[in-house]
C-alpha positions in Angstrom: -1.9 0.1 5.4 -1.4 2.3 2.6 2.1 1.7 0.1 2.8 3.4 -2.9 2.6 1.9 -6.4 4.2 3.4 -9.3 3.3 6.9 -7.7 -0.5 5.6 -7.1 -1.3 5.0 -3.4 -3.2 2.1 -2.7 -4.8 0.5 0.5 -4.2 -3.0 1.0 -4.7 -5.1 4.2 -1.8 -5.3 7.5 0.2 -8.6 6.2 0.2 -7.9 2.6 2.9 -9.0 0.2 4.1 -7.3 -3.0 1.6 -9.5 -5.2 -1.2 -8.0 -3.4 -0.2 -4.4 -3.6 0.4 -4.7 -7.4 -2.7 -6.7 -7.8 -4.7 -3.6 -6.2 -2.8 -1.2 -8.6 -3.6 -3.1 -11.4 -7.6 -3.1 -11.0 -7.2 0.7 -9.4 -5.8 1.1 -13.1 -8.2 -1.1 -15.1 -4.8 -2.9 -16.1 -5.1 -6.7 -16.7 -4.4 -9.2 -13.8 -2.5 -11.2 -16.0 0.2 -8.3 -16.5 0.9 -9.3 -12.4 2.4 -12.5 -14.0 4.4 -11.0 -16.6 5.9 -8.3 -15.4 8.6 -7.1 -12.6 7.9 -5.4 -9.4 11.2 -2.9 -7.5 11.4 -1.5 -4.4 12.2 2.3 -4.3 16.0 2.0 -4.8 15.6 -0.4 -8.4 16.0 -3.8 -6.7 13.8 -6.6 -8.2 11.6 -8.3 -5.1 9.6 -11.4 -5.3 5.8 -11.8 -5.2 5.8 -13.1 -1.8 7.7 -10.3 -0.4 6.1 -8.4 3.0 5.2 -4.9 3.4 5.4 -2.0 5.7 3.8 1.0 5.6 4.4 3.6 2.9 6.8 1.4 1.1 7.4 2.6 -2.7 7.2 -0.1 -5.8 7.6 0.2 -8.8 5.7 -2.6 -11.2 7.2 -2.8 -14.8 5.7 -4.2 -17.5 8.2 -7.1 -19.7 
């Protein structure tokens, strides 16, 4: 299933939660992994979701860094 992150699509696997997604964005980026601890990831409309939080397909995050 494909979601966007931070206006970078990325592929991740049908079950995925928000941790995975940013996880994938992260090495897509050559970002550290340890930034996935640190900072905070938003769905499209500004609302501040947890790590274990399920997907759909073509959902838009938004990961910012603390």
């Amino acid at each position: 299933m494909k979601v966007q992150v931070n206006r970078t699509v990325v592929d991740i696997f049908d079950g995925a939660q928000s941790q995975h997604a940013v996880l994938r964005y992260l090495v897509h980026r050559r970002l550290a992994k340890s930034l996935l601890k640190t900072g905070r990831i938003q769905d499209a409309w500004g609302h501040d979701i947890g790590l274990d939080a399920p997907l759909h397909e073509g959902q838009i995050l938004k990961f910012k860094i603390k």
